[in-house]
C-alpha positions as CSV (number, residue, x, y, z in Angstrom):
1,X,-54.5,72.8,-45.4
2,X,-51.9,70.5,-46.4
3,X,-51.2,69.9,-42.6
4,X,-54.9,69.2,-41.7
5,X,-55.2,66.7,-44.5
6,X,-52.2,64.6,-43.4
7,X,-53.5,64.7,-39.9
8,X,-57.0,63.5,-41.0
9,X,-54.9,60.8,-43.2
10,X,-53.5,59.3,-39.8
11,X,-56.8,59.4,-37.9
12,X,-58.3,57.6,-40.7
13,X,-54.9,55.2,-40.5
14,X,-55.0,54.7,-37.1
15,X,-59.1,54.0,-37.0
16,X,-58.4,51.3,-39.5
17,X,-55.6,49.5,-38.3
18,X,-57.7,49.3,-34.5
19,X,-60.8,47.8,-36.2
20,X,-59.0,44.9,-38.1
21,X,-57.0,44.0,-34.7
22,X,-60.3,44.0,-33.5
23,X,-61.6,41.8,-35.6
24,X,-59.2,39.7,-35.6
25,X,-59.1,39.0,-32.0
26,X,-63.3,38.7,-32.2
27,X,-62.7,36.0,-34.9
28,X,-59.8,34.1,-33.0
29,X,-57.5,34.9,-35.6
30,X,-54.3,36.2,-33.6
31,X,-52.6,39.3,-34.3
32,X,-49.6,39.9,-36.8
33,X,-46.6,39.9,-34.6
34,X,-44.2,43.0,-34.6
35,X,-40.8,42.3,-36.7
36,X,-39.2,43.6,-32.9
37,X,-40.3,40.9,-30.8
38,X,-41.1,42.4,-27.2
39,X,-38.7,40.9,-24.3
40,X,-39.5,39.3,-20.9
41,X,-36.4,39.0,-18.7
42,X,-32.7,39.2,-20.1
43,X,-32.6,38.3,-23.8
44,X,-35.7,36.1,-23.9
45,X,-37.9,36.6,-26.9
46,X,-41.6,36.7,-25.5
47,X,-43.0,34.4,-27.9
48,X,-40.5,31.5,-27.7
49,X,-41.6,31.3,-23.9
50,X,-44.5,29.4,-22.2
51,X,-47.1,30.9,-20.8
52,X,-46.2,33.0,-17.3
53,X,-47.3,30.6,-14.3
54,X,-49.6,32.7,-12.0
55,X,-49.7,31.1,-8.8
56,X,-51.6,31.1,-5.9
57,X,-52.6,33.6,-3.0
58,X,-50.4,33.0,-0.1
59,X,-52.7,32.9,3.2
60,X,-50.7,33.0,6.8
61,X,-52.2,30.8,9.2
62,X,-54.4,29.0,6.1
63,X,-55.3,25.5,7.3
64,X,-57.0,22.7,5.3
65,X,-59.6,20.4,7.2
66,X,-58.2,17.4,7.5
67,X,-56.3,14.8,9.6
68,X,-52.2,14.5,9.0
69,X,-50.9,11.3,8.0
70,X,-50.0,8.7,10.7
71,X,-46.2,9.1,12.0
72,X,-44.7,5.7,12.7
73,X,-41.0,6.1,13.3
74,X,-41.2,9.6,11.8
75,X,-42.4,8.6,9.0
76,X,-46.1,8.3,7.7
77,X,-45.8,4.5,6.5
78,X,-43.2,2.1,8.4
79,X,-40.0,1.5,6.9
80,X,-41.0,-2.3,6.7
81,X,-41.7,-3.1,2.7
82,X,-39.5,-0.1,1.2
83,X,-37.1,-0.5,-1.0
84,X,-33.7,0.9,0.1
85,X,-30.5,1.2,-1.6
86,X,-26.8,1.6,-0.4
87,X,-25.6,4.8,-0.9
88,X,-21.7,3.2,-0.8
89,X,-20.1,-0.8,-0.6
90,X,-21.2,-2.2,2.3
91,X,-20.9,-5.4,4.1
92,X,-23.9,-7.6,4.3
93,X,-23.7,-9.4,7.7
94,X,-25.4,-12.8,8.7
95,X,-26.0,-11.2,12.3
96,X,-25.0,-7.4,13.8
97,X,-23.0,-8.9,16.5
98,X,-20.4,-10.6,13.7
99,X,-20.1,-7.0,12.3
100,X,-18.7,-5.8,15.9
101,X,-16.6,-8.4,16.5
102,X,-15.1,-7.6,12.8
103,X,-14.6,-3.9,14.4
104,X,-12.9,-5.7,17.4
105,X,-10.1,-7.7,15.5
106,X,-9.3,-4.3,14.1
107,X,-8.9,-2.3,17.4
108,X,-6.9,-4.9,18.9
109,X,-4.3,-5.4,15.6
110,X,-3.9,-1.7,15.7
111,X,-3.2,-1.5,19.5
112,X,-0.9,-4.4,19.1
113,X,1.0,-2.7,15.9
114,X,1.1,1.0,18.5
115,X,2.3,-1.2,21.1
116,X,4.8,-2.8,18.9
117,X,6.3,0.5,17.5
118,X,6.7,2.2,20.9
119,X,8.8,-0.3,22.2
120,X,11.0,-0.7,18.6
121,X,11.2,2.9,19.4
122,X,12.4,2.6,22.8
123,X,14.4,-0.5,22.4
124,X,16.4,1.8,19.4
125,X,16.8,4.7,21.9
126,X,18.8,2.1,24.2
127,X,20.7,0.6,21.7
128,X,22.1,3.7,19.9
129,X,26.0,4.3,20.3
130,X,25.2,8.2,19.8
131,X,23.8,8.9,23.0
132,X,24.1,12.3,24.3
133,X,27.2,12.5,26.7
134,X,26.4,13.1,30.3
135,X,27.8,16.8,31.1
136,X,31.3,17.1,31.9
137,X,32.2,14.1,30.5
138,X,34.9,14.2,27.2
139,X,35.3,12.2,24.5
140,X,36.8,8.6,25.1
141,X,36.8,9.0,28.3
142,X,34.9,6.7,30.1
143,X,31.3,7.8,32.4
144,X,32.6,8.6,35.8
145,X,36.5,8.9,35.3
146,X,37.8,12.5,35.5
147,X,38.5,13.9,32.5
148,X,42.7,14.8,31.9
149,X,43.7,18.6,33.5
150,X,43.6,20.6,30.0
151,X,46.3,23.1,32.0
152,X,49.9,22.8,29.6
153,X,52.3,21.2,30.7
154,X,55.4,22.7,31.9
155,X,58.1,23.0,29.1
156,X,60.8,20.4,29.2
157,X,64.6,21.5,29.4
158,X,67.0,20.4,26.9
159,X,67.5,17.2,26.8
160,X,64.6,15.6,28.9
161,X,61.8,14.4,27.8
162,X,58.8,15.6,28.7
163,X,56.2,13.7,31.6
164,X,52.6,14.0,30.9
165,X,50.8,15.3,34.1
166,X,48.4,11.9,33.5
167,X,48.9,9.0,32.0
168,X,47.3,8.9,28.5
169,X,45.2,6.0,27.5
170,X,46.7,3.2,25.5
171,X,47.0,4.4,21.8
172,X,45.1,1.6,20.4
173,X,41.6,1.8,22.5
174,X,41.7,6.0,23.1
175,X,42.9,8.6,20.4
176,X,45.2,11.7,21.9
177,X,43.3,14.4,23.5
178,X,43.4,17.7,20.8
179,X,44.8,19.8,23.3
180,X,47.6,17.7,24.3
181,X,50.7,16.9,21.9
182,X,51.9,13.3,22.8
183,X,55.2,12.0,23.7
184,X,57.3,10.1,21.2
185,X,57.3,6.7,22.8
186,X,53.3,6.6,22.9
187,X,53.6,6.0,19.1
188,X,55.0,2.3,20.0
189,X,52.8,-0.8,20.7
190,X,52.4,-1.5,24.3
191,X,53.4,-5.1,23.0
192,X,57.3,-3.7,22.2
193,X,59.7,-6.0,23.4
194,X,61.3,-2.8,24.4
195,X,60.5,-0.9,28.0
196,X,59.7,2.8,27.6
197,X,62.5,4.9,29.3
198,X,62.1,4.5,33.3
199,X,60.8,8.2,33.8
200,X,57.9,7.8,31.2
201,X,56.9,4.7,33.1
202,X,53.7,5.3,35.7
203,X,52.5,3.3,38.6
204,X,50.5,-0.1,37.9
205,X,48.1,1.7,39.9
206,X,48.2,4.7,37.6
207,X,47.2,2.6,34.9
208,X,43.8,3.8,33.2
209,X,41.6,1.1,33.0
210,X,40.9,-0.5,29.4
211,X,37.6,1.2,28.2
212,X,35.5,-2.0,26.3
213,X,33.9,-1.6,23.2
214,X,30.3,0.1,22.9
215,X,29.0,-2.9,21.5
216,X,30.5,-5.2,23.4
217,X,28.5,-3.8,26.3
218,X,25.0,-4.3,25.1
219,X,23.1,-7.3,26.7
220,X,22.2,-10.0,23.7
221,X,18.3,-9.9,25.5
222,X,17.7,-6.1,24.4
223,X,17.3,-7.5,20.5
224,X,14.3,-6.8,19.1
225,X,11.9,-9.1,20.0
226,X,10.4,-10.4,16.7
227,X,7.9,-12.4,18.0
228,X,6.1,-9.4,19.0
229,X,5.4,-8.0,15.4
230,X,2.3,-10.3,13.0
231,X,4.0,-12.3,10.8
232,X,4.6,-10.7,7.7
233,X,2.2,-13.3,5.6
234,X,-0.7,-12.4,7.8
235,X,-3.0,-9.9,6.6
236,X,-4.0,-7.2,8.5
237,X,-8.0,-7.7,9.3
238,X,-10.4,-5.5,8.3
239,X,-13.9,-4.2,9.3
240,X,-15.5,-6.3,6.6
241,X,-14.3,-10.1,7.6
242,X,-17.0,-12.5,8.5
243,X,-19.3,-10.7,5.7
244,X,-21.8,-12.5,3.6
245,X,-20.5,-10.5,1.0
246,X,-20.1,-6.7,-0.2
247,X,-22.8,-4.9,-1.8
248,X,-22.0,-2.5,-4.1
249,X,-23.0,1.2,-4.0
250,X,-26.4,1.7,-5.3
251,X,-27.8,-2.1,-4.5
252,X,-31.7,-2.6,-4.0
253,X,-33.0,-4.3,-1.1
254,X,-36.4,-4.2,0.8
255,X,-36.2,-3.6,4.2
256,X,-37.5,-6.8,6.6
257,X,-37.4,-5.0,9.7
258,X,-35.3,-2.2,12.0
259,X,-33.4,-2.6,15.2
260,X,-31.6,0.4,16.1
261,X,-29.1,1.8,13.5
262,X,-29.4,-1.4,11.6
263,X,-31.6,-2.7,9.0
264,X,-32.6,-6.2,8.7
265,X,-33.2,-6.4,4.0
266,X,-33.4,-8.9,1.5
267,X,-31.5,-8.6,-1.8
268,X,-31.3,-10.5,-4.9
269,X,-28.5,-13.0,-4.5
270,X,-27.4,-13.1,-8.2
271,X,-26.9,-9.5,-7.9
272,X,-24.1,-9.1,-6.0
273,X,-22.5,-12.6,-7.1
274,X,-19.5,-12.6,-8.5
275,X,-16.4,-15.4,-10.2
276,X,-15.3,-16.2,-6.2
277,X,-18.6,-16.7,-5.2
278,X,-20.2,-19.8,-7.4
279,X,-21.9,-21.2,-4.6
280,X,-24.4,-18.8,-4.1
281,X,-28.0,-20.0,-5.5
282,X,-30.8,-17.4,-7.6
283,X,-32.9,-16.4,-5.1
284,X,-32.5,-13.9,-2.1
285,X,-30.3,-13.3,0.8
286,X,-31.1,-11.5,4.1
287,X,-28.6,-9.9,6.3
288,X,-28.3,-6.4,7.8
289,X,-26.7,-3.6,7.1
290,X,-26.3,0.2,8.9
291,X,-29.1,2.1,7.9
292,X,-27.1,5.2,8.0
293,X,-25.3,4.7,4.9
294,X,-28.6,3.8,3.0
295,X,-31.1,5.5,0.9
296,X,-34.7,5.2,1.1
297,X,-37.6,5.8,-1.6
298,X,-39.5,8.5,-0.3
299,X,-42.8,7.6,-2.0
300,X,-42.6,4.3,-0.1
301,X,-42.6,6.2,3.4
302,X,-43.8,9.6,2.9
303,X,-47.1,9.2,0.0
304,X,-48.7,12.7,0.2
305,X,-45.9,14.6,-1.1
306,X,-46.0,15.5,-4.3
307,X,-43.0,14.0,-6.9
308,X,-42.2,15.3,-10.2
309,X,-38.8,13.7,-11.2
310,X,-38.5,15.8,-14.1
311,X,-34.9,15.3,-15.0
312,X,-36.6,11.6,-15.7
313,X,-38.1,12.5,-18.4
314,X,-37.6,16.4,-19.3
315,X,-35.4,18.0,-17.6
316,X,-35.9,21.8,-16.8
317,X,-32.2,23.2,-16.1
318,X,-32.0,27.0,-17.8
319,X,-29.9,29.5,-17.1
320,X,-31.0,33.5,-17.6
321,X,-34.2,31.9,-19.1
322,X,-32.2,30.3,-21.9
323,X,-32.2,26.7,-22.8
324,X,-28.7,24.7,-22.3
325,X,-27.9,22.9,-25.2
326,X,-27.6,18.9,-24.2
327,X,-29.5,19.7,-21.3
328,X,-32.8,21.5,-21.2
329,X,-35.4,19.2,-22.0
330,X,-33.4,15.9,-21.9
331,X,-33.7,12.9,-19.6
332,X,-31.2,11.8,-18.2
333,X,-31.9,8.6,-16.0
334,X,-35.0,6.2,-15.3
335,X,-38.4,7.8,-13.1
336,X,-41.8,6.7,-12.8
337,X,-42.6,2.6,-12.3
338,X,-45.3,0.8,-11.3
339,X,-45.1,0.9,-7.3
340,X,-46.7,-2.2,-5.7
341,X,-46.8,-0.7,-2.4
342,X,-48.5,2.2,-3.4
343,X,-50.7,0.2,-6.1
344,X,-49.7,2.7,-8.7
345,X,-47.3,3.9,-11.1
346,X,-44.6,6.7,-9.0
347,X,-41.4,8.7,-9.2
348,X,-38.4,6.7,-7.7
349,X,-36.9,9.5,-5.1
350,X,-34.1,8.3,-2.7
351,X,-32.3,10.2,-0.3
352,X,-30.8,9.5,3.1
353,X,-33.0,7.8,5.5
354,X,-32.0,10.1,8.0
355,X,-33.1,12.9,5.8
356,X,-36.4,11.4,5.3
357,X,-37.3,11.6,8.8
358,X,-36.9,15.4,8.4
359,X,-38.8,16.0,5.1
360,X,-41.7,14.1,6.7
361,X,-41.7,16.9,9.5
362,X,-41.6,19.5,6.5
363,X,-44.8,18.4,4.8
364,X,-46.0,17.6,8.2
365,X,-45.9,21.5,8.6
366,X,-47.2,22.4,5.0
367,X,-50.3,20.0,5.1
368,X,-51.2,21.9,8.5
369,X,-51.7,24.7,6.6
370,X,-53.0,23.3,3.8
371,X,-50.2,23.5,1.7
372,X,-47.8,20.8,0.3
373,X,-44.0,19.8,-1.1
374,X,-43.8,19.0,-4.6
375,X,-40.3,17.4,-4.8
376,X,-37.9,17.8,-8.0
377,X,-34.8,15.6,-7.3
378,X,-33.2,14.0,-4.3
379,X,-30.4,11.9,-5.1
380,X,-28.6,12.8,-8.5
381,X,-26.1,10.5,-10.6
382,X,-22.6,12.4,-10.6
383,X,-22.7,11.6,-14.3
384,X,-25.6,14.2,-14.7
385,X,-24.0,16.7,-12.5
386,X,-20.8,16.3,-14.5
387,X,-22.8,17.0,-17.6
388,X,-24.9,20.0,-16.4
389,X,-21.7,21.8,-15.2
390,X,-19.9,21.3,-18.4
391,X,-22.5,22.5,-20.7
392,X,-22.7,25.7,-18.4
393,X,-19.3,26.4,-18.5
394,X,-19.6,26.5,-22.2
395,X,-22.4,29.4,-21.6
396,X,-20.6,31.0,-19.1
397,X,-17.2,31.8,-22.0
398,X,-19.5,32.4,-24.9
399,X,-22.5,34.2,-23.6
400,X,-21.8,37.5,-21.4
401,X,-24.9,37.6,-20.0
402,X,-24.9,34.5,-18.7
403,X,-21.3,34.9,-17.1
404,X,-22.4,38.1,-15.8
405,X,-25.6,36.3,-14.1
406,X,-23.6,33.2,-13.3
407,X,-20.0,33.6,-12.7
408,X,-19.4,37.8,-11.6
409,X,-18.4,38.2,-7.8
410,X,-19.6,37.9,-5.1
411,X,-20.8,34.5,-7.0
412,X,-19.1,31.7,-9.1
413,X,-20.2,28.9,-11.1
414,X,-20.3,26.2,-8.4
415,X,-22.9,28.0,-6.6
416,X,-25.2,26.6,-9.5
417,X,-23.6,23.7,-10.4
418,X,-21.0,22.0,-8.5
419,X,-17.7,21.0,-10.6
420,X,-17.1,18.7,-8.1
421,X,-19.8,16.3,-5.8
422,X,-22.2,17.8,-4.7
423,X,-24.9,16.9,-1.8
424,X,-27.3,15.5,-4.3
425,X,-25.2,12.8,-4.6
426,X,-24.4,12.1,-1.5
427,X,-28.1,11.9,-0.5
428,X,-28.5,14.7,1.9
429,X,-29.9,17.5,-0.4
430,X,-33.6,17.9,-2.5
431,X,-34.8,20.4,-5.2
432,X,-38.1,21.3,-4.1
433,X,-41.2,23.7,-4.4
434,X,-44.7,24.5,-2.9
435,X,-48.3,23.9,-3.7
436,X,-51.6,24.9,-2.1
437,X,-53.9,21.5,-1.6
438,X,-57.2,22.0,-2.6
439,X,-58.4,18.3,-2.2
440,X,-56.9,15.2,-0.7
441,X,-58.1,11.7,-0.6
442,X,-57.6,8.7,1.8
443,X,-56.3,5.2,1.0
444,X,-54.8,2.8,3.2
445,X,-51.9,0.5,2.4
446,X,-52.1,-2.8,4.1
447,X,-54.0,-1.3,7.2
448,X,-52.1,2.2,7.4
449,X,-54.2,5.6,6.4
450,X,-52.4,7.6,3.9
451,X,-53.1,10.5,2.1
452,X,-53.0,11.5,-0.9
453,X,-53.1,15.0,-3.0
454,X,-55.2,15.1,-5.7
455,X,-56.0,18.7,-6.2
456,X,-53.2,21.4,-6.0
457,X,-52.2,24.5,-7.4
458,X,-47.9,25.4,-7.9
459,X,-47.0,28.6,-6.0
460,X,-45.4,31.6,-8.1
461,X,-41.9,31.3,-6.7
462,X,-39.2,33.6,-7.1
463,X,-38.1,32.2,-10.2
464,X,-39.0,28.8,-12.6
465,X,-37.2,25.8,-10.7
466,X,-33.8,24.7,-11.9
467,X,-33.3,28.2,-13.3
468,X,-29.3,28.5,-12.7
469,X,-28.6,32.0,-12.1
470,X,-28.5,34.5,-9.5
471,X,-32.3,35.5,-10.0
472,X,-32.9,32.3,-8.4
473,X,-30.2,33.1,-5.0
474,X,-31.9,32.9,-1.3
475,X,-29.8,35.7,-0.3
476,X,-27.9,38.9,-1.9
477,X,-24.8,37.1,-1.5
478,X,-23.1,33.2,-0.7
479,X,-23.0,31.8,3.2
480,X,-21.1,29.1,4.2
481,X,-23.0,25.6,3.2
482,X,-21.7,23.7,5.5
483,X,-22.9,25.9,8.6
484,X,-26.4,25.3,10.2
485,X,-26.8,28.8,11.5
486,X,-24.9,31.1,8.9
487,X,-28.0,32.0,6.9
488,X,-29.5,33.3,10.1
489,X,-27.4,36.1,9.5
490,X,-27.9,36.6,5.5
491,X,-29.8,39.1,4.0
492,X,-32.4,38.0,1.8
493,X,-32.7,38.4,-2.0
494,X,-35.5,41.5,-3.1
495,X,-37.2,38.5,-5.0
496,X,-37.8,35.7,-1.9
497,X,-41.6,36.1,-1.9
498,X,-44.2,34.8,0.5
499,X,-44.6,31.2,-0.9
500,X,-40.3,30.5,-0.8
501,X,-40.5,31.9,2.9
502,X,-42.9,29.8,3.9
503,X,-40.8,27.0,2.3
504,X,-38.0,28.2,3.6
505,X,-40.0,28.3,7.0
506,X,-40.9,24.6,7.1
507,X,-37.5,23.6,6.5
508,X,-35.6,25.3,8.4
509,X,-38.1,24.4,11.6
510,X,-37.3,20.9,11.1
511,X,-33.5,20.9,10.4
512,X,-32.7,21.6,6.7
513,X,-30.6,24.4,6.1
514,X,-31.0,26.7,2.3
515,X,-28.9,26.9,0.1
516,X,-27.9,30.6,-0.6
517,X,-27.7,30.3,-4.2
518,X,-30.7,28.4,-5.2
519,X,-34.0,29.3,-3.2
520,X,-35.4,25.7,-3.7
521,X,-32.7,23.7,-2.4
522,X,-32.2,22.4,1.1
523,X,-30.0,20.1,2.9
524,X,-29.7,18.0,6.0
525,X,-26.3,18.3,8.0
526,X,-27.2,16.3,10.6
527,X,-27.4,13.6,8.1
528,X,-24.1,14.7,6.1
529,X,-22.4,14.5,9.7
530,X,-23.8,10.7,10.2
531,X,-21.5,9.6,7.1
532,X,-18.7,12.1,7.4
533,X,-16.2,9.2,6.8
534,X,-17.8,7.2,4.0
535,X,-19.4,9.0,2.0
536,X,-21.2,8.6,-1.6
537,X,-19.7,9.8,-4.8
538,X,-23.1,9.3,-6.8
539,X,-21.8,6.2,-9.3
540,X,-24.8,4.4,-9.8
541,X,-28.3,4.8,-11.4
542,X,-31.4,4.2,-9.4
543,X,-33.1,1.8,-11.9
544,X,-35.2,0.0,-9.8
545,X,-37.6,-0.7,-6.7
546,X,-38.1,-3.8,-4.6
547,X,-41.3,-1.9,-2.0
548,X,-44.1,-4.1,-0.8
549,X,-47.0,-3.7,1.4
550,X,-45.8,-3.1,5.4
551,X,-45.3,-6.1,7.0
């Protein structure tokens, strides 16, 4: 009895406790939560996260009704009007032939200095009293005499003295042989007023000739000839003279015009003015520079990509889900201006201008099938880099599920965040994600078509961007970054879903290579080979934009 009345007791519980959650929910009151708060992921507590994104159905072979974007150059607006920016010093020249006569002067000082050196070199050999011996020859003998029989001489009787089989050299210019013992009277000067005893006299035509000094016998014309070498007060030229001046890394300019691998840009004269330099005038200055070593605002060239600088205003770094203290949420350089080209406000987005020429292919190849980039970050201050790694390492020693996620083999910290430089700021290398286009307008800029995106939906991706652990890896374990065709070989993480293979797809079809440890990043190593020798090291802010309307 006492058994059935407990049981009834819980029903009755149990009926009660359904109803008011009910009622609750009916009058939008929400639920009491439980003292054990449920978990999503490692060690993240379901109710301090946002809401989980939901993205889109992926559709191979979808294509969206509409025509692509222009291509002028590779690019859907020209590069006349955008702003640019040196990605390291450069020389500003009046005109691209002084630049190569600059390069000339060098060749021919450093043929001249090689020149120089091989014949101080050979000019030593000759001069040099320690010349191997020809074989055969001994020791003070002269070249081409016959060296002394070594075979002992016979032993004297008593009383005689004792007749060399050859006549030594004079004592003063030729020290005894070691074999031989020397007579008694070849201690005397040859100057003795005294003869030596008649039997120890030889021949005059016995005599050995007198052998000269070494140095006596070296020409005075085989000196060095000084007038061959620069004088030492000249300086050495360099691949900068003739230039209207230096532009520091980072410098603005708008680009006038391109011919070849040069850019024809005006910059601010008072920027780059310095103490030596008081003549220069407010205003601007036009020269040309090699395009190679420059960034160039991606919005200003390639307008229907999607930008969301977020580490401009809110940055989204995590690692296993967690927030990153100094990090997460912080911003940590200037973002969205008012873009004059574009006639509205817009990320600022620099990366390589060869690199841009291969993320317009990309979104050339995701607005064909209705899809589109949304881009993160492209170039990144090495300040910020230095900042994110540090505040990781500090996760990595106090929290063992983050060292697990971040730091256990086969992977490392630098996978996520480089110590070091990393491509971001060398301007090869983009954070970047996926979005299906559900409407797109047109606008023209000074007589070009452009499009624009102006409905979209964010693919589910393998994990939230910027999340700095191994959830996020391309593949199961690293590949070599700096190969173009390793990942062909890698095996793909469980979690690399439909959306990050199509993004991987459109990449990797026009010349990016992944990243293995973060599934949106992607870099260009045609572009990182292009700079090989001078590269960025990611000391400047980008602050600022100079882009007007295409010429």
């Amino acid at each position: 009895m006492r058994r059935w009345t407990a049981l009834s007791l819980a029903v009755l519980l149990l009926l009660s406790t359904t109803s008011c959650a009910q009622q609750a929910r009916v009058e939008g009151v929400p639920p009491v939560k439980s003292t054990q708060s449920p978990q999503l992921g490692p060690g993240i507590p379901l109710e301090e996260t946002l809401p989980e994104h939901v993205g889109p159905t992926w559709e191979e072979g979808r294509t969206l009704d509409i025509e692509l974007p222009g291509n002028y150059n590779g690019l859907e607006l020209p590069i006349r009007g955008a702003t640019g920016y040196t990605s390291v010093e450069l020389p500003l020249w009046a005109a691209v032939e002084d630049a190569a006569a600059a390069a000339e002067a060098v060749e021919a000082w450093e043929t001249a200095q090689a020149e120089a050196a091989q014949l101080a070199e050979e000019q030593a050999a000759q001069a040099s009293p320690s010349l191997p011996l020809p074989t055969g020859t001994v020791p003070g003998v002269t070249a081409g005499m016959a060296a002394p029989s070594v075979s002992p001489s016979p032993v004297p009787e008593a009383g005689q003295t004792a007749l060399p089989t050859e006549s030594p050299a004079p004592a003063d210019t030729s020290p005894a042989l070691p074999f031989e013992t020397p007579a008694p009277q070849e201690t005397a000067p040859l100057s003795s007023a005294s003869p030596a005893p008649e039997e120890t006299s030889l021949p005059a035509s016995s005599t050995l000739p007198e052998v000269p000094a070494v140095t006596e016998t070296l020409p005075a014309e085989t000196a060095l000839p000084t007038e061959t070498l620069p004088p030492e007060e000249t300086e050495p030229p360099t691949l900068t003279d003739g230039a209207l001046t230096l532009l520091p890394s980072g410098t603005p300019f708008t680009v006038l015009q391109e011919e070849g691998e040069w850019w024809q840009i005006a910059v601010e004269a008072d920027y780059y003015a310095d103490e030596e330099q008081t003549d220069l005038q407010h205003g601007e200055l036009t020269g040309w520079v090699e395009h190679r070593y420059c960034l160039v605002n991606l919005p200003d060239v390639i307008p229907s990509i999607l930008y969301d600088a977020t580490n401009s205003y809110a940055s989204l770094f995590v690692t296993c889900g967690k927030s990153i203290p100094g990090i997460t949420g912080e911003a940590f350089y200037p973002g969205k201006t008012y873009n004059q080209r574009l006639g509205r406000e817009e990320f600022m987005m620099p990366v390589l201008y060869a690199m841009a020429k291969k993320l317009c292919q990309v979104q050339r190849s995701a607005l064909a099938e209705g899809n589109s980039l949304v881009l993160y970050e492209g170039y990144r201050p090495n300040a910020v880099q230095t900042k994110v790694y540090y505040a990781m390492s500090d996760m990595v020693r106090e929290d063992p599920e983050v060292r697990a996620a971040v730091a256990d083999p086969p992977w490392q910290i630098s996978w996520f965040i480089s110590s070091g430089l990393s491509n971001h700021q060398r301007g090869y290398a983009v954070d970047m994600s996926l979005a299906k286009v559900s409407e797109v307008a047109e606008y023209t800029v000074s007589g070009y078509r452009c499009l624009q995106v102006t409905g979209y939906e964010l693919y589910e991706m393998p994990t939230p961007i910027h999340e700095l652990s191994r959830a996020a890896a391309t593949f199961t374990a690293p590949v070599n970054s700096l190969s173009s065709t390793a990942w062909k070989e890698a095996e793909l993480s469980p979690s690399m879903n439909a959306p990050a293979l199509g993004l991987q797809r459109y990449c990797t079809q026009s010349g990016l290579t992944p990243l293995s440890s973060e599934w949106w990043h992607f870099n260009d190593l045609d572009a990182r080979s292009q700079i090989l020798e001078h590269q960025g090291i990611g000391d400047f802010l980008i602050s600022s934009i100079r882009s007007v309307a295409p010429g």
